[in-house]
C-alpha positions in Angstrom: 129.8 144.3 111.2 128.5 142.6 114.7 130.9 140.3 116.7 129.7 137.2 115.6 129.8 137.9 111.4 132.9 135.7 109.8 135.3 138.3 108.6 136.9 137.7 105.0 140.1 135.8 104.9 142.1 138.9 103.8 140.8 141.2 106.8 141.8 138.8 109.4 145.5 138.5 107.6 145.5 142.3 107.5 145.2 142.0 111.6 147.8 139.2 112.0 149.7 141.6 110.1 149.0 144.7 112.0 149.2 142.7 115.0 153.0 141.6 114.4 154.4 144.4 112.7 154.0 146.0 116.5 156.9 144.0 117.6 159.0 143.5 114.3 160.8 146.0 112.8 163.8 146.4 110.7 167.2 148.9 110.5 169.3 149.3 108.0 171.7 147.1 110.0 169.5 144.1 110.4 166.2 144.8 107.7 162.9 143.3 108.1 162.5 141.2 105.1 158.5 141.1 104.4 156.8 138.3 102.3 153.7 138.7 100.1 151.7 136.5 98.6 149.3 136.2 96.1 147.5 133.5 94.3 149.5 134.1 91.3 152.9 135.5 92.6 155.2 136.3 95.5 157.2 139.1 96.7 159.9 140.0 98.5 161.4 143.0 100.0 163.7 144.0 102.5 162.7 146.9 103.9 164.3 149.5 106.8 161.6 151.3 108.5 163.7 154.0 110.5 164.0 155.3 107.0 160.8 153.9 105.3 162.6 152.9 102.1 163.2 149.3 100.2 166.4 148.1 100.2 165.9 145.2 97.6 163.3 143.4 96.1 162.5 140.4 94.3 159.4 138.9 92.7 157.8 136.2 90.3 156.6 138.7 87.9 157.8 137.7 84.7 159.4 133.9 86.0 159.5 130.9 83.3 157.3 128.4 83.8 158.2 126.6 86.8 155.5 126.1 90.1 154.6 127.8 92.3 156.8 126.6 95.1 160.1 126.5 92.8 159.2 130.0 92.2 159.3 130.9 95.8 162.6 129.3 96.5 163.9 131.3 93.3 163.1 134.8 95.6 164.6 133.6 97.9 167.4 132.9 96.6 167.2 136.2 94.1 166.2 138.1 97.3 169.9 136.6 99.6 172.1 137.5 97.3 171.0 140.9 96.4 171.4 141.5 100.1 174.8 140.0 100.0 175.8 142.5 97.5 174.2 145.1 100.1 176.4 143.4 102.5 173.2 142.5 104.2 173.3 138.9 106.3 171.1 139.6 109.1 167.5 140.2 108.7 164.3 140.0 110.9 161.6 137.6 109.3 158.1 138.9 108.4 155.6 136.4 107.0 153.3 139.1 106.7 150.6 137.1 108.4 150.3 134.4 106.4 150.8 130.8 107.9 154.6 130.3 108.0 154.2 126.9 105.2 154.0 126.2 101.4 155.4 128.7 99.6 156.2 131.0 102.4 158.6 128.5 104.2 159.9 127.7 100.9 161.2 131.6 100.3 162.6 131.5 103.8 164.3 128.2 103.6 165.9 129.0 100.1 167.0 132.5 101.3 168.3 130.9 104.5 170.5 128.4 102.5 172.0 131.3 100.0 173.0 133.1 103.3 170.6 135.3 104.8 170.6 134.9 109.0 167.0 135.0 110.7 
């Protein structure tokens, strides 16, 4: 692929990602809470990467029929109090290099409101 071909919208995403997981990283005192999302669903993990393992996850796999951004703020609601029964409060934010809007900013705000500190 030369300099000046586009690349697809999912390879430059994959950089942005690449790009700030450099910098952000989580513990298993303060997580790194990593957003997906597809055109159908989003996920949520939180994720310590000194020991490569999930803590907690949520997703809308399987949610009633709702839209898409009242299924976002669900995870995020689903996704704060599962750490709060970790005793999790403080996590480190990773949009996963999607624009930090719609659906994403939806997750956040919802997990920020049930408690989550980022």
């Amino acid at each position: 692929m030369s300099k000046l071909t586009p690349k697809s919208k999912t390879a430059q995403r994959e950089r942005r990602h690449r790009r700030v997981r450099g910098t952000v990283s989580g513990t298993a005192e303060r997580p790194r809470l990593a957003v997906f999302r597809s055109n159908k669903y989003v996920y949520a993990q939180l994720i310590d990467d000194d020991k490569g393992v999930t803590i907690v996850a949520a997703s809308t796999i399987g949610g009633r029929n709702m839209s898409q951004m009242e299924q976002a703020k669900t995870v995020g609601t689903q996704i704060a109090k599962a750490a709060a029964e970790k005793r999790i409060t403080k996590v480190v934010f990773d949009r996963g290099g999607f624009q930090y809007g719609g659906r994403i900013a939806a997750l956040a705000d919802a997990a920020r409101a049930a408690g989550l500190q980022f």
